[in-house]
N, C-alpha and C positions, 0 to 999 in steps of 0.2 A: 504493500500500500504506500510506503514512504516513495519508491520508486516510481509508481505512476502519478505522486504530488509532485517532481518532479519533472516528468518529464509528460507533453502535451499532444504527443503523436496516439493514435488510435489507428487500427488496421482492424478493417471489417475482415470478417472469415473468407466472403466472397472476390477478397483482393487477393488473396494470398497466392493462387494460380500463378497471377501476372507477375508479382512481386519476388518471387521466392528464391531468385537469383540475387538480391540484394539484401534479405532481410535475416535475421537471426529471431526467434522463439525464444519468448522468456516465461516459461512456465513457472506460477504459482495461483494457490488455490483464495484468492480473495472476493467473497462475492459471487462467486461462480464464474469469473471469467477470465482473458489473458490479455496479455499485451505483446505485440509484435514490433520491434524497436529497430530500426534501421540499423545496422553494425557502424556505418560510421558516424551517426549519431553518436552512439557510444563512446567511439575514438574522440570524436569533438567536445563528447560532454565534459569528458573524461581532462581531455586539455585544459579544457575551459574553466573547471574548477580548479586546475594543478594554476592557472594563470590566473585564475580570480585571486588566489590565495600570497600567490607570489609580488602582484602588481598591488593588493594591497598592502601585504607587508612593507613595502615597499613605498608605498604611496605614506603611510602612516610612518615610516620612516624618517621619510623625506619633512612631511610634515613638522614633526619633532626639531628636528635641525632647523627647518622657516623659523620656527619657533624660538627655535636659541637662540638664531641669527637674529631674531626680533629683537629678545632679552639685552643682547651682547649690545646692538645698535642704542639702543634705550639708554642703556647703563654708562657705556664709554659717550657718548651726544653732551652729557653734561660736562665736560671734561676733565680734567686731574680730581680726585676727590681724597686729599689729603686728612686725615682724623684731626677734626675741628670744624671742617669747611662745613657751608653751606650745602654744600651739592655733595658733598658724602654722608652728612647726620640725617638731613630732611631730601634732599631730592631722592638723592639713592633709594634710603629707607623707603618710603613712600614710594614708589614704585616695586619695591619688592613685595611690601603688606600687602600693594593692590592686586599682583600676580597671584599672591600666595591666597588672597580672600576670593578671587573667584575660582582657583581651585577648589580651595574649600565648599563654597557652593554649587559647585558643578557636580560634586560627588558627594552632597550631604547623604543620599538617603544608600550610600553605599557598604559594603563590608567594613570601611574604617573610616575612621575620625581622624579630625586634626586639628591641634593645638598650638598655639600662636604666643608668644610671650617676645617680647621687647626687654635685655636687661642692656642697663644701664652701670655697670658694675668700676669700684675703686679698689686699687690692691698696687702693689708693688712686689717685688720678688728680685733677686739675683742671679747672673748666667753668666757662665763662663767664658760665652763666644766672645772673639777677640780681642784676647786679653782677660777678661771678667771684665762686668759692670751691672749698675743696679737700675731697674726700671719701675718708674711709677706712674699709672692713669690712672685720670679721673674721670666718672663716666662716661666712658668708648661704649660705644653701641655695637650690642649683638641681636641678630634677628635668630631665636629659636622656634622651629618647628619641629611639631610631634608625630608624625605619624605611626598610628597604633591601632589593631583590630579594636571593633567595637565593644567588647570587653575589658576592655586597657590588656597591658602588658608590663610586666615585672623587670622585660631586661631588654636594652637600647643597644641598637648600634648608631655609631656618631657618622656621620657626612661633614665634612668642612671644607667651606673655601672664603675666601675674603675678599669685599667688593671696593678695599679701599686700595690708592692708590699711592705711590710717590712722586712729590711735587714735579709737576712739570710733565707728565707721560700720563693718556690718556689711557694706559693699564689693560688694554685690551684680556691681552694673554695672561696677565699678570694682575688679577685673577677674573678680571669678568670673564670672563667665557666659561671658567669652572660653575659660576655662581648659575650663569645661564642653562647652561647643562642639567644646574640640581633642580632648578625649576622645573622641566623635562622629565628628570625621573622622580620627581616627587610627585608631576600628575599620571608619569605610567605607573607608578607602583600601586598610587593609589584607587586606582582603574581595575584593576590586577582584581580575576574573579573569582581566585581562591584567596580567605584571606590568613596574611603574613601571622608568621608565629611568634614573631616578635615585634618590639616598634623599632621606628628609625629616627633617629633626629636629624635633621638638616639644619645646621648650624652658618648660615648669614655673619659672616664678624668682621666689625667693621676696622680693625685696628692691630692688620698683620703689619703690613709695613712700620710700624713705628717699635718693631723689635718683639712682635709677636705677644703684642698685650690682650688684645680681648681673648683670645685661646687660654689666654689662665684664667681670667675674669671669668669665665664661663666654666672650664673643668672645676675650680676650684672653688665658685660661692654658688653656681644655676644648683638650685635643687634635684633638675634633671640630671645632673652630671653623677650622681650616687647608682642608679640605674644602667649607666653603660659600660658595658665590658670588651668591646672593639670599636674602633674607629678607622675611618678610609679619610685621607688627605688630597686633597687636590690642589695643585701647586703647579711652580711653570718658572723656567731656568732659561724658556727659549721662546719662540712662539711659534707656535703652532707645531707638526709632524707628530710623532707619535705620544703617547704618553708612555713615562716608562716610568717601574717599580724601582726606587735606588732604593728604601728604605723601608725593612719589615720591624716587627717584632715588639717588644724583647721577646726570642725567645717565641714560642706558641706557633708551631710551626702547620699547625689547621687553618692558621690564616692565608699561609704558602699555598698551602693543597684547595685551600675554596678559590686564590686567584687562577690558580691551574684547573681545577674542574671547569670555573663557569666563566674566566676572561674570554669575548669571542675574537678578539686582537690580541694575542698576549705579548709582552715585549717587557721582560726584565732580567736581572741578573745579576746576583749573588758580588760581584765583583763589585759592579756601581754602588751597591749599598757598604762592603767594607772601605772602600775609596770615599764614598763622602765622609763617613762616620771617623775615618781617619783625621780627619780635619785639613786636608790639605786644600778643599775648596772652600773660599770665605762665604760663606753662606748658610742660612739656618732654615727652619721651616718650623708651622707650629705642632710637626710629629716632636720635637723635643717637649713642648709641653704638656702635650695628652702621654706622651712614656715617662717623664719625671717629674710632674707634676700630677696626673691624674690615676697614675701607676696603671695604664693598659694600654692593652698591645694595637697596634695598626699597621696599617699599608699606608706609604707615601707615595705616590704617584706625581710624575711631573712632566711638563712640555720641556723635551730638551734642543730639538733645532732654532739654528738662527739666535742664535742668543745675541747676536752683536748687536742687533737692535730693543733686546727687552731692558726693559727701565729708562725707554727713551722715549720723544716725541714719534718715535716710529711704531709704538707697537700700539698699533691701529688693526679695528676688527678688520676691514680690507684686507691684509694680511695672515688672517686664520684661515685656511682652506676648508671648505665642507665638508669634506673626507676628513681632518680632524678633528671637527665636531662632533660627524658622526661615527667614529670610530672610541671615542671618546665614552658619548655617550650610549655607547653598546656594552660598553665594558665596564661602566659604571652603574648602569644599572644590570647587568645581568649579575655582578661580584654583590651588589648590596642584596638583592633579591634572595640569592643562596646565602648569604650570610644572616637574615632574615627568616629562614625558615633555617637554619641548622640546630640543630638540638645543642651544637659544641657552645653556642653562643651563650647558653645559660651558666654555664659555671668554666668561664674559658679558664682558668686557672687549672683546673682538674688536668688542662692540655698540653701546661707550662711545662714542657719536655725540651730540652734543646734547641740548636735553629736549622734553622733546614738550608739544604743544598738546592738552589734554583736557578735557573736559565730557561732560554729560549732558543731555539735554533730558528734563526733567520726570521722571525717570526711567525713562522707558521706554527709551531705548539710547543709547548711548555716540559718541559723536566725537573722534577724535582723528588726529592728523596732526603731524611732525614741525615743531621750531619754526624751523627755518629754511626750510621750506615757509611757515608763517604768516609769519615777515617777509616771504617773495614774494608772499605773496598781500594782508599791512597795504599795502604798499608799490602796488601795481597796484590797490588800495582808493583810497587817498588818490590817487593818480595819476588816477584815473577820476573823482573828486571834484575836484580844480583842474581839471581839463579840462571838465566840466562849467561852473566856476563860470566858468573863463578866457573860454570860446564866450559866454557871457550879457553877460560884459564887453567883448566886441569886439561884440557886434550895433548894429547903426546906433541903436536907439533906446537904446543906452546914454548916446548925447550927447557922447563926446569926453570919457571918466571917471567920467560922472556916476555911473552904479551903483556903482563900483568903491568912490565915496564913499560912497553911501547903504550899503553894504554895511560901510561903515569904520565909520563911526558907528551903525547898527547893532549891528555885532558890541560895540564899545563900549556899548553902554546896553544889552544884556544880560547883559555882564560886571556893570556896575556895579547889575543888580536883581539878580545874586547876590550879587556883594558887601553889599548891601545889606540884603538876607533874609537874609543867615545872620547878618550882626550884629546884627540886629533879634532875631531867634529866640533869640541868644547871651543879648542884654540879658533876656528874657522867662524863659531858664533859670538868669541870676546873680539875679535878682529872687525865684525861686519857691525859688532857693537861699539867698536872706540872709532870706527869712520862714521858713525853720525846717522845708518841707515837701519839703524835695528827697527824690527816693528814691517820691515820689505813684504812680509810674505803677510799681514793683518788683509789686504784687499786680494793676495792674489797668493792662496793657500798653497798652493800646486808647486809653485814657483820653493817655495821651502824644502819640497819634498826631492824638487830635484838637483838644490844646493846641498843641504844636508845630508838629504837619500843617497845622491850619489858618491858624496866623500866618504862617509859609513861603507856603503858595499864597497867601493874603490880602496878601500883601504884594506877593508878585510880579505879583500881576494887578493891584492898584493901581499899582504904578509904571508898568508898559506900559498901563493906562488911562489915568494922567495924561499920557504921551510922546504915547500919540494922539488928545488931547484941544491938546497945545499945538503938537505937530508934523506928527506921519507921520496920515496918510488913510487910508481901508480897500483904497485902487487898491494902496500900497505892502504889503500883509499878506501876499505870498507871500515877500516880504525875511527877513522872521525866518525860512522852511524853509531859506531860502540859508543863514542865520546858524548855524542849527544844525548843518546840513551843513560848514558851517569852522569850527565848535569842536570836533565830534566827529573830524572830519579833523586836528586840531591835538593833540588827545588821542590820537589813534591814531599818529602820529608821535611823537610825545614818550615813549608808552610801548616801542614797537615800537624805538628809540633807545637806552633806557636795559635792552632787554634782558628785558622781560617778556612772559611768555606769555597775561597777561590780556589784553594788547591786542586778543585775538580778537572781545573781546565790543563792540570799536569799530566791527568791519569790519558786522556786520549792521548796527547805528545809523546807518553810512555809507551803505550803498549801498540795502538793503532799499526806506527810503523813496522812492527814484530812480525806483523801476519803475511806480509811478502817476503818475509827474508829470505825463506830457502829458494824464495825463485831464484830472489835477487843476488844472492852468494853462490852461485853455479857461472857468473859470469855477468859482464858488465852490456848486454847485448839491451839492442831499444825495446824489446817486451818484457825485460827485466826490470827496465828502467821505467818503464811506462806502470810496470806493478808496482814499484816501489811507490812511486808518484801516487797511484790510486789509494797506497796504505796512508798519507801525507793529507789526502784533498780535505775530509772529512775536519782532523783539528786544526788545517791551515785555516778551512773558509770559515770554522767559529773563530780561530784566532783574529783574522783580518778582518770578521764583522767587530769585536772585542775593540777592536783599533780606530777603528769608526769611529764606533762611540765615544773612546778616549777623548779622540780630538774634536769631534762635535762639540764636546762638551767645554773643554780646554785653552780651544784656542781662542771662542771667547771671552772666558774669562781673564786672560792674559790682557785683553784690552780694557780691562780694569780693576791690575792689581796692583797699584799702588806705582810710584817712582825707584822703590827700590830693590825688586825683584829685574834681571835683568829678562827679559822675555824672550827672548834668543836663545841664551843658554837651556831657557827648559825645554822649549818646542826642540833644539836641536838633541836634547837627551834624549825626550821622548822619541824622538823618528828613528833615535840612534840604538834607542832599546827595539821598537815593533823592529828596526832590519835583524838585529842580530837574535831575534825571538824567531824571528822566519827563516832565517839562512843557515839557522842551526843541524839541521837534517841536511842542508845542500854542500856542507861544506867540501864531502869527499869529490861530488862534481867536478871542484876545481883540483885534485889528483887525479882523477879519469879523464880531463882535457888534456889534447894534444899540447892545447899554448891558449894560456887567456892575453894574449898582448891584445888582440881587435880588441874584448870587452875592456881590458884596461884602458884602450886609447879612446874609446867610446867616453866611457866612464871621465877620465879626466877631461876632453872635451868639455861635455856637459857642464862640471862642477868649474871651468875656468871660464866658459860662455857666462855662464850665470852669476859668480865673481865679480867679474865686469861691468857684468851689467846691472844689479847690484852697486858696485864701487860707481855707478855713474848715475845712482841716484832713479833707475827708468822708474822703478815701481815705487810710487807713492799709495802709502798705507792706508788711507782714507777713501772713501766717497759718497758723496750725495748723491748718486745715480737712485732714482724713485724705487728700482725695483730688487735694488739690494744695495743698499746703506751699509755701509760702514764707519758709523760716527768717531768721532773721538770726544771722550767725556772729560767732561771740564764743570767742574764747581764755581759760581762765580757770586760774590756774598758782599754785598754794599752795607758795609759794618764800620761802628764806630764805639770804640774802646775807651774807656773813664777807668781810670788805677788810683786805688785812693789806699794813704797812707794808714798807718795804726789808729791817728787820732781822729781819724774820719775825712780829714783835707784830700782834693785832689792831684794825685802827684803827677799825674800824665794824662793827656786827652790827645787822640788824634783819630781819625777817620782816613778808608779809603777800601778800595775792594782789592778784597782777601781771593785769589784766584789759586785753587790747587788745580793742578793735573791730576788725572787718575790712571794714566799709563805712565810708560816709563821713556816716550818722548819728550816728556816738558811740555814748552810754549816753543819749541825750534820750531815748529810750523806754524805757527801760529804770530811769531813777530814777524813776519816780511807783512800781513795784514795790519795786525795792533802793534807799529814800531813801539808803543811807551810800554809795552809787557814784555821787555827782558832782563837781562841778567843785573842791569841795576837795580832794577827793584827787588831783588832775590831779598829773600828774608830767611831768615835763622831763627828755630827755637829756643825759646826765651825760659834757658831751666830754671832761673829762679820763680815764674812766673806757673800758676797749675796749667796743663796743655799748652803749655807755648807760649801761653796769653792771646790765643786765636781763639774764635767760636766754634770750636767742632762739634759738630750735629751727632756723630756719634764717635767712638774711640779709636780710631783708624790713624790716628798720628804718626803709630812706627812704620806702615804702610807708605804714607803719603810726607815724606820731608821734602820736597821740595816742592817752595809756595813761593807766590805771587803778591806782594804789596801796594797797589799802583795808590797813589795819596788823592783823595774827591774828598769833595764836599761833606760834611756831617748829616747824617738822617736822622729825621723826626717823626720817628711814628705818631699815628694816631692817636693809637693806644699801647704807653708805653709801659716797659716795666717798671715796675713798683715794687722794690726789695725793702724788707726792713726788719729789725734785731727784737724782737717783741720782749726777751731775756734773758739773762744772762745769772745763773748761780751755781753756787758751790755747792755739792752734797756731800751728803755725810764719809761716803764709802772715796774723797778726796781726786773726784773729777770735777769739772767745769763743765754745764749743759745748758747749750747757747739752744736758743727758741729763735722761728723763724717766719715770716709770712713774706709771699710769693704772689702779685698780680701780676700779668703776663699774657701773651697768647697762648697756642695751644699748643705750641711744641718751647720746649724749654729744655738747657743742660744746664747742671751744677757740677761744680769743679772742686774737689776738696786738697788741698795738699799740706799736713803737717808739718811744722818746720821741726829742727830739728832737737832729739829732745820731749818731743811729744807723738803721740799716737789717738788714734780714736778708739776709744774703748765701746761704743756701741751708740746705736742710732737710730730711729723709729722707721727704717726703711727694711723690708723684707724680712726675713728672719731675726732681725735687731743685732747680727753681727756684719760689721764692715766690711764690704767685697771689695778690693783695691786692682789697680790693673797691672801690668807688668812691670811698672816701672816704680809702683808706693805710692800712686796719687787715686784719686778714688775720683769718678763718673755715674754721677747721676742721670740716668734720660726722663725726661717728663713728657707726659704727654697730656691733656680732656679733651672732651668732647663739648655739647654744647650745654651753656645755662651750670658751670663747675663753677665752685665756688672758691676762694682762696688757697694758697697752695701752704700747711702747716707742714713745719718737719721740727726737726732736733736732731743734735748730736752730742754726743759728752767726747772731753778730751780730757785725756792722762796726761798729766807731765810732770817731767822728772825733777828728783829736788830741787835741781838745777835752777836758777832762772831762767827764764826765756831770753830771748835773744833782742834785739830793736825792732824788730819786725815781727815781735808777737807768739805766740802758738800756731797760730794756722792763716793761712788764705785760701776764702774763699771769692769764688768766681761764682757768675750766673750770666749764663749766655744768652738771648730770646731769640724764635727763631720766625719770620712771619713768613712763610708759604705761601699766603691766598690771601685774597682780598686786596684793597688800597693799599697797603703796609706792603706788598713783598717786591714792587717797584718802584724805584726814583727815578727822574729823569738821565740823571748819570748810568744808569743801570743800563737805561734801554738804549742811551745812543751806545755804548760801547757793545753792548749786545748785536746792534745792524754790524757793527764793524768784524765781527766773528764771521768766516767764511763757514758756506754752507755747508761744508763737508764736518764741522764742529758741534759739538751736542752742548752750548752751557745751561746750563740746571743753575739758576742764579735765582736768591731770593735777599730781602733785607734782614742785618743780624745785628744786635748789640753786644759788647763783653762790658760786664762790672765787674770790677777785682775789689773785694774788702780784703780787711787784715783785723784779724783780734787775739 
């Protein structure tokens, strides 16, 4: 019966005669009667439905993405939305409530509810990143929502992204496009016609950029926050291409296994997450607050292409591609979904077992498997590799040690042609760095690869051509597969020891090769070599995606690490390691060649063309070209500084903008346009003075020493700071505890530095014990939002029997910082700003420094 509502053909009995050549019989007993259906009726229904079903998915898809594309246009339209602004507290918000309230209506009478709370939350706390320092807001706004079956539920997973931005960059990637996304899957899930076994929260916060404040505001006073036991991050390094997983955990490795079951994109890898966590990229995310501060476990995900343009006027929704969106949001809501109905979710503690081993291959699907399985399985690697090398050193034509030697020395003069090429490559990137061109390869990547790339392998195969030219013969060329096989073996132990999950990517270098050998030790013939190759393809192609990533991510952050990393030297270690990573199995090649002089003359060719050309200045490292910028970032801060004595007099005043670089070219490019920004206005840190006596926004000083002083006019804010001493007593237990109030904008720093003699014995900011930064001065970040009220603190100081010194127990500083509004341009600001050539990013706002002394 379902079949004939369906379908509308009818065949009298009488037809059947003529028909019978085309029709097929579909006997059943309904009613007493039959139905006779064309066959390819059938065929067509049949499609029809397979493409109804497809063109909707698909259609509803697409949808979804209009949709974000909407959100993302919306949100980025109002432009930069710094935590204070207008257009991040009230425009932003207010567009969100309104999304989130007709969701809500659209799905009142459905399988679940949703709950809407606004916090408004004040707190402060201490972090270690960059040195340490201590952060305080004042109500920063966070948008929570609840989604929960119509029973409520007992236990939450979190969603997070943040819709604010940093001044001056309309924040596309960085984070609206996440926020847009959650809009998306907050109305598929809630659509969803079975309902969720758990709730979800999708957490709106407005106040990541200012050091990841509202993420604690929210783990650590939202009532909801006692209810969640996983959280998923969405973040962005780049804009737009894939999202990848750098960052699991702690620990609970069913988070691994539910992104590996239900990611329909998957792309992450065990490596990226020990490499960020190492700390060697300056960057944070608010997965450090929900892991040490909320104490549970999450997934970090982040946009890592193109980074050269995120945190700049470039990173414009224009620039998210579709297919990022919607790959995005397929994989965020299919991981929250599963994670939502897992039973693990209830008491994920129960699952607090070690961390897991995970990857992607090319991204087509996922691998993963617990890490103390991979130490069994590094370990029965490396075991299955000495046992190999052990059997070769017992065979009779070893000679009573002798391979065991050729393999000693060996392994030594491979060692020493890396050592070797990387200091060579080193010397070739201090050289292109004291001719004034470092930063060549920032516009034109490739061009590095075949400066550096080439001197690295030209080096290396000239040393093992000269070794087997004075020593080793083409009979010893299968010695170096051995050599390889016990470095990669020594590598896989050593990491596998010290507790890392990269080591996975040792075990295929290990063994993979193994499985041709006996072809390939019968003779050096091209089907031997072609086996060998095919034993190679498998951990080369993960290796060389591995490399990828490396540098996607790397190279731009090198264009804004500060003045005093040289950027040359790393990019050329880096390319110096991925060759000698790759070349390590190839090396016997060059004992099985007749003569590599062509490749050598090849090779130096190349590396002396590009030298050259290089030394003559061709490649300039910037560009404003529309459809791949490459800015250079510059700070530029129309500030004016007031130093006042112990007895409250002022000892110093002067104004002018304070201009940092944030690579490690300076202003050389940048004075043939602004001739008054050079090297006489250089300016020196001022140690007796806290931070230099500059207004630094955050603590990046040991980063960025080389500054810019050009002497303007004095600024007058609107609304200006108002600092003042409200007390000053002695207590009992023989400290000093100075009372404080604070009017101001909405971004503020404090500068604390003891003189000598004295120390802060405790303070009413975070934990009430003093976080100081690298160097014994102590950084405060401030941050509110809107309608905050006056900024109260304290601190007590020790000091030693000693007396104090002419200049007191301590100085403090208090910086203001105005972003938005009338306040963050002066005329001076804006003409020197035209004057900035367009291939230049400055991020300029107005600052003041007050320096007391008490």
């Amino acid at each position: 019966s379902n079949l004939r509502q369906k379908c509308k053909w009818r065949i009298a009995r009488t037809q059947w005669k003529q028909m019978e050549h085309s029709f097929v019989t579909i006997w059943f007993f309904s009613r007493g009667s039959f139905i006779l259906i064309p066959y390819y009726k059938i065929v067509s229904f049949s499609v029809r439905v397979v493409l109804q079903r497809f063109v909707k998915d698909l259609f509803y898809r697409r949808l979804l993405v209009w949709l974000c594309r909407e959100h993302l246009d919306h949100i980025t339209s109002v432009g930069p939305r710094p935590v204070g602004s207008r257009e991040n507290e009230v425009q932003t918000v207010n567009y969100l409530l309104a999304q989130i309230e007709s969701i809500r209506e659209a799905t009142a009478a459905g399988h679940h509810s949703i709950s809407v709370d606004v916090q408004r939350p004040t707190g402060s706390f201490s972090i270690d990143f960059l040195g340490g320092f201590t952060s305080y807001y004042d109500k920063v706004t966070n948008i929570a929502v609840k989604l929960e079956p119509q029973g409520g539920a007992k236990h939450l997973m979190l969603a997070n992204c943040h819709f604010d931005s940093v001044a001056n960059s309309p924040g596309a990637s960085d984070d609206a496009v996440s926020c847009a996304v959650m809009l998306e899957v907050l109305r598929a899930l809630v659509n969803l016609s079975t309902p969720l076994l758990h709730g979800v929260v999708f957490l709106f916060n407005g106040a990541e950029e200012n050091v990841l404040q509202a993420s604690h505001g929210f783990i650590t006073q939202h009532p909801w926050a006692s209810q969640i036991r996983a959280f998923i991050n969405l973040e962005a390094a780049g804009v737009g291409g894939k999202e990848v997983v750098f960052q699991t955990g702690p620990e609970n490795p069913w988070l691994v296994q539910a992104y590996v079951h239900a990611a329909k994109h998957p792309f992450a890898s065990v490596v990226g997450q020990e490499v960020f966590q190492s700390g060697v990229i300056p960057s944070d995310t608010d997965f450090r607050i929900y892991r040490d501060f909320g104490n549970i476990p999450g997934i970090d995900l982040a946009f890592i292409e193109n980074g050269f343009i995120y945190h700049t006027k470039y990173d414009t929704p224009d620039r998210i591609l579709t297919d990022s969106i919607q790959r995005a949001g397929d994989n965020i809501f299919a991981v929250l979904r599963h994670l939502a109905m897992s039973e693990k979710l209830a008491d994920s503690s129960e699952y607090r077992h070690g961390n897991m081993v995970f990857f992607d291959l090319l991204g087509v699907f996922m691998v993963a498997y617990p890490a103390r399985v991979g130490t069994i399985i590094n370990y029965m690697a490396a075991m299955a590799t000495f046992l190999y090398l052990g059997k070769k050193c017992s065979l009779p034509s070893s000679g009573g040690g002798r391979y065991a030697r050729e393999l000693f020395c060996a392994t030594g003069l491979a060692v020493l042609s890396w050592f070797v090429t990387l200091l060579s490559v080193l010397i070739v990137a201090l050289l292109v760095t004291l001719m004034g061109k470092s930063m060549f390869w920032y516009n034109h990547f490739y061009m590095s690869v075949c400066l550096y790339g080439s001197a690295s392998v030209g080096k290396m195969i000239f040393i093992h051509t000269l070794a087997k030219n004075l020593y080793y013969g083409v009979s010893l060329a299968d010695l170096f597969f051995d050599v390889s096989l016990l470095l990669w073996c020594c590598a896989l132990l050593y990491l596998t020891q010290r507790g890392l999950c990269s080591a996975y990517s040792d075990v295929a270098n290990c063994q993979l090769p193994l499985l041709p050998l006996q072809c390939f030790s019968s003779g050096s013939s091209s089907k031997y070599c072609i086996l060998y190759l095919l034993g190679l393809a498998l951990p080369y192609v993960h290796f060389m995606f591995l490399i990828w990533v490396v540098f996607e991510i790397f190279t731009p952050i090198l264009g804004r690490s500060g003045t005093e990393i040289p950027p040359d030297v790393v990019l050329a270690s880096l390319i110096t390691l991925g060759t000698i990573f790759l070349f390590s199995y190839l090396l016997h090649f060059i004992y099985l060649a007749k003569s590599t002089k062509w490749i050598l003359t090849g090779l130096g060719t190349i590396f002396m063309v590009m030298l050259i050309l290089v030394s003559c200045g061709l490649f300039f490292p910037y560009s404003a070209d529309p459809t791949a910028p490459r800015p250079k970032r510059i700070f530029v801060q129309h500030t004016t500084r007031i130093l006042h004595r112990l007895d409250g007099t002022v000892e110093k005043r002067d104004s002018g903008l304070w201009i940092n670089s944030f690579d490690y070219t300076g202003m050389r490019f940048v004075t043939p346009h602004v001739p008054e920004i050079n090297d006489t206005v250089r300016t020196k840190c001022h140690e007796d003075l806290p931070f230099c006596g500059f207004p630094w926004f955050l603590p990046v000083k040991f980063l960025v020493k080389k500054n810019w002083y050009l002497p303007a006019p004095e600024v007058t804010p609107k609304s200006p700071l108002e600092f003042k001493l409200l007390s000053r007593d002695n207590t009992e237990w023989g400290t000093t505890k100075l009372s404080f109030e604070v009017k101001g904008p909405s971004h503020m720093s404090l500068y604390l530095m003891p003189h000598s003699g004295a120390r802060l014995s405790g303070w009413s900011f975070g934990n009430g014990t003093p976080q100081f930064d690298l160097e014994g001065e102590y950084f405060i970040f401030y941050s509110h939002g809107l309608d905050a009220p006056a900024w109260n603190f304290w601190f007590e100081i020790q000091v030693n029997p000693y007396p104090s010194g002419p200049e007191g127990m301590i100085s403090v500083a208090i910086a203001s910082h105005y972003f938005f509004g009338e306040d963050q341009k002066t005329p001076e600001l804006n003409r020197i700003l035209k004057r900035f050539p367009a291939w230049a990013f400055p991020s300029s706002w107005v600052s003041t420094y007050h320096l007391y002394r008490y």
